[in-house]
N, C-alpha and C positions, 0 to 999 in steps of 0.2 A: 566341557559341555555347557555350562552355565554360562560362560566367556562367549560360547558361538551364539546362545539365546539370544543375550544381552547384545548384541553387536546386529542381530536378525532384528529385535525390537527397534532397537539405535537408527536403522535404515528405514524402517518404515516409518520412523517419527520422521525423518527427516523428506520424506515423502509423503506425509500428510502435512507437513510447514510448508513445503514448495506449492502445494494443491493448493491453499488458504491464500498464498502471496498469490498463485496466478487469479485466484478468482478477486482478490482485490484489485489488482491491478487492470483486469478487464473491465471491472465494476469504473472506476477512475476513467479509463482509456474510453466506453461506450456512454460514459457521461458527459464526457466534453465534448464528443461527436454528436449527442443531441442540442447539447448547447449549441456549438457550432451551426448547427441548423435548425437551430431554433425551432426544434420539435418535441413539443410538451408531452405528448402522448407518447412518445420513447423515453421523456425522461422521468417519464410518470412509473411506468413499466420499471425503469432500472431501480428507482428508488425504492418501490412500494411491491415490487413482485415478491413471489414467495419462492423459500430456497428449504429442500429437504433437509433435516438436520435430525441427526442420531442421539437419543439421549438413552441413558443408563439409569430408570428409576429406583434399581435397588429391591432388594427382599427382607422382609424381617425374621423370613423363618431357618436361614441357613441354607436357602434355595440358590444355584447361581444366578447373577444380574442376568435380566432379563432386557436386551438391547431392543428399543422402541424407534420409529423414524417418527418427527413429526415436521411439520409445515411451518414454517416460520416468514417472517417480510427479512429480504435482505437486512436492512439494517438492523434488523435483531440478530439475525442469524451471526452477520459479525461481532458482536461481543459474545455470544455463547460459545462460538467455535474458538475462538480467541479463548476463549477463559477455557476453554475441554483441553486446547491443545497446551496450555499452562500447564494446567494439574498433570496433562500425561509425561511431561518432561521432569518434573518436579518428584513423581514416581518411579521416572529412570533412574533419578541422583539417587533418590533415597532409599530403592532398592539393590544398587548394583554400586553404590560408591563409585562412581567413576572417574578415574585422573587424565591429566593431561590430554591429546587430544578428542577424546571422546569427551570430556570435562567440557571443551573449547566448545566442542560442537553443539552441545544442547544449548550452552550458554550461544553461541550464535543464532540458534534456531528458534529460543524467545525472546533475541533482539527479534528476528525477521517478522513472528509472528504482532508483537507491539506496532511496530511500524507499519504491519500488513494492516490493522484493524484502522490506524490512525488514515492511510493512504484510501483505504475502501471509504470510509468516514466523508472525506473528501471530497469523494466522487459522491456520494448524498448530496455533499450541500452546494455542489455544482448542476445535480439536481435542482435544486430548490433555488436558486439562482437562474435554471431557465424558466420556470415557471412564475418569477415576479419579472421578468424581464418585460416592456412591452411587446405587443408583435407587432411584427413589420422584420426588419432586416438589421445586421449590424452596422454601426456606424466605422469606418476609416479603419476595414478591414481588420475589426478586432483588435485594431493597436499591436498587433504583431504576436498576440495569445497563440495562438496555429504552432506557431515556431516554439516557440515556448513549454508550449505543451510536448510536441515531438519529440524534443530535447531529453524534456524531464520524464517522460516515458519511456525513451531509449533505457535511461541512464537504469532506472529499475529494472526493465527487460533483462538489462547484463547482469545485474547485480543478482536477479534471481537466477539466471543461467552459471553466472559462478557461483554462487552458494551450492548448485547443483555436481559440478562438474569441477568444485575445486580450484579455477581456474583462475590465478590472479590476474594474466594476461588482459582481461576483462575488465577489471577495475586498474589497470594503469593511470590509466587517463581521467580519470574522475574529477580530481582538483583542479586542472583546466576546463573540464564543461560545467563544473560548477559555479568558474569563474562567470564564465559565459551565461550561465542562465539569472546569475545575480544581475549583471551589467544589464538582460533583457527587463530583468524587475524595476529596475529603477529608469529607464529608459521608456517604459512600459507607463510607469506612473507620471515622470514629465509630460508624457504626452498628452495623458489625460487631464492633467491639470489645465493644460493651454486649452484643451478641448473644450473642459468646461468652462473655461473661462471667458472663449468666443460663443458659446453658444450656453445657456442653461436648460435648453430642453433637452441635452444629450445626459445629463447628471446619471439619471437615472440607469443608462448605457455604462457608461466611465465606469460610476461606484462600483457596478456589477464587475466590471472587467478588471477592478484593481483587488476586489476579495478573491477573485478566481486568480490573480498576478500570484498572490501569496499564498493560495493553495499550492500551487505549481512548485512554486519554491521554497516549499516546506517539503515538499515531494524528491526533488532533488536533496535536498539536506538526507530526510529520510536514507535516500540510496547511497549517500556518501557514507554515512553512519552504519548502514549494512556492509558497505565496503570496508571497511575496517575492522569489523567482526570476523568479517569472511578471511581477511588478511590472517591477523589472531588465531584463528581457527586453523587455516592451514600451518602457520611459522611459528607459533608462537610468542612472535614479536608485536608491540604495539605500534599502531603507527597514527598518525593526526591527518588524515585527507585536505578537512577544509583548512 
C-alpha cells in the first residue's frame, strides 16, 4: 500500500515538472514572437504579468497547513515554483527511499525543472531585449533568429514530450540538431559583424540579435542535457548527446 502511495505521488510530481517546463517554454516561445514583431506591449505583458501561485504558510499550533494562492509577476513566480517543486521531490527521496528507476526519475525531473526556470529566464530577457530595441523594423531579416529559434523550441517540445511518454525515439536525433543550431550561432554572429561593420547605426540591432543568438543556444544545450537524463531515466545507461 505504501508502494502504490509512493508511486501515486511519484506521478503527480512528475505531472507538476511537465506543467512548469510547458509553461516556461511557452513563456520563451511568446517572447521571441513579440520580439519578432517587435511588440512592446506583448512583451511587456509576458514579462511583467502575474501568474497565480500556491503557497503553504504553515501553523504553529499543530493545525494542518493551510494552502493559500497568491499572485505573483511571472518572473517571480519562476524561481518560487522552481524552488516548491525542489523541496517536493527532495521529500519523495527522503520519505520513501527510493532506488533505481523511480531514483532515476525524480533525479530527471530536477534536472528538467533547473533547466525549466533557466529557459523561462530567457524568455524575460528576450523581453527586455524588445523593449531597448529601437522601433521601426528589423534589419536583414533577423540574420536568420526565426529559424533558429524554431529549431531550438522544437528541440524542447520533444524533449518535454519524452520526458512525458518515456520515449527515447524523440531524443534520437538531438546531437545532429544540435549541431545545426551551433553552425546557426556562429553563422548568425559573422553576419553581424559584417553588418556592423558596413553600417554603425545597425549596432544597436546586431548586439540585440547576437544576446538572443546565445539565448537560443543555450536553449538547445538545455534540451540536449534533458535528453540525456530522460535517456538515464528510462536505461539506466549514461550517454553524452553534445
Amino acid at each position: 500500500m505504501m508502494k502504490d502511495h509512493f508511486h501515486r505521488e511519484l506521478e503527480e510530481y512528475q505531472r507538476s515538472v511537465e506543467k512548469y517546463s510547458i509553461f516556461a517554454l511557452n513563456m520563451l516561445r511568446d517572447s521571441f514572437d513579440a520580439f519578432r514583431s517587435l511588440d512592446r506591449e506583448q512583451a511587456c505583458e509576458i514579462a511583467g504579468g502575474m501568474e497565480s501561485h500556491c503557497i503553504s504558510p504553515g501553523t504553529s499550533d499543530g493545525q494542518p497547513e493551510m494552502h493559500q494562492q497568491i499572485m505573483v509577476p511571472r518572473k517571480v513566480f519562476l524561481g518560487l515554483r522552481s524552488d516548491q517543486l525542489e523541496e517536493e521531490g527532495l521529500m519523495l527521496i527522503g520519505l520513501n527511499q527510493p532506488v533505481a528507476r523511480d531514483l532515476r526519475t525524480i533525479s530527471c525531473c530536477m534536472n528538467l525543472i533547473t533547466s525549466s526556470e533557466r529557459i523561462g529566464r530567457y524568455g524575460k530577457d528576450i523581453c527586455h531585449c524588445t523593449y531597448k530595441l529601437p522601433e521601426g523594423i528589423h534589419i536583414q531579416d533577423m540574420v536568420g533568429l526565426a529559424e533558429m529559434a524554431a529549431l531550438s523550441i522544437s528541440m524542447l517540445e520533444d524533449a518535454i514530450t519524452a520526458f512525458r511518454r518515456h520515449d527515447l525515439d524523440m531524443i534520437r536525433d538531438f546531437s545532429e540538431r544540435d549541431d545545426v543550431i551551433d553552425q546557426m550561432r556562429y553563422s548568425i554572429y559573422e553576419d553581424c559583424i559584417g553588418i556592423m561593420e558596413e553600417d554603425p547605426v545597425t549596432i544597436p540591432y546586431c548586439a540585440t540579435y547576437l544576446l538572443i543568438d546565445r539565448y537560443l543556444e543555450r536553449c538547445a544545450d538545455h534540451a540536449c542535457k534533458t535528453a540525456e537524463k530522460i535517456h538515464y531515466m528510462v536505461t539506466g545507461e549514461r550517454v553524452d548527446i553534445r
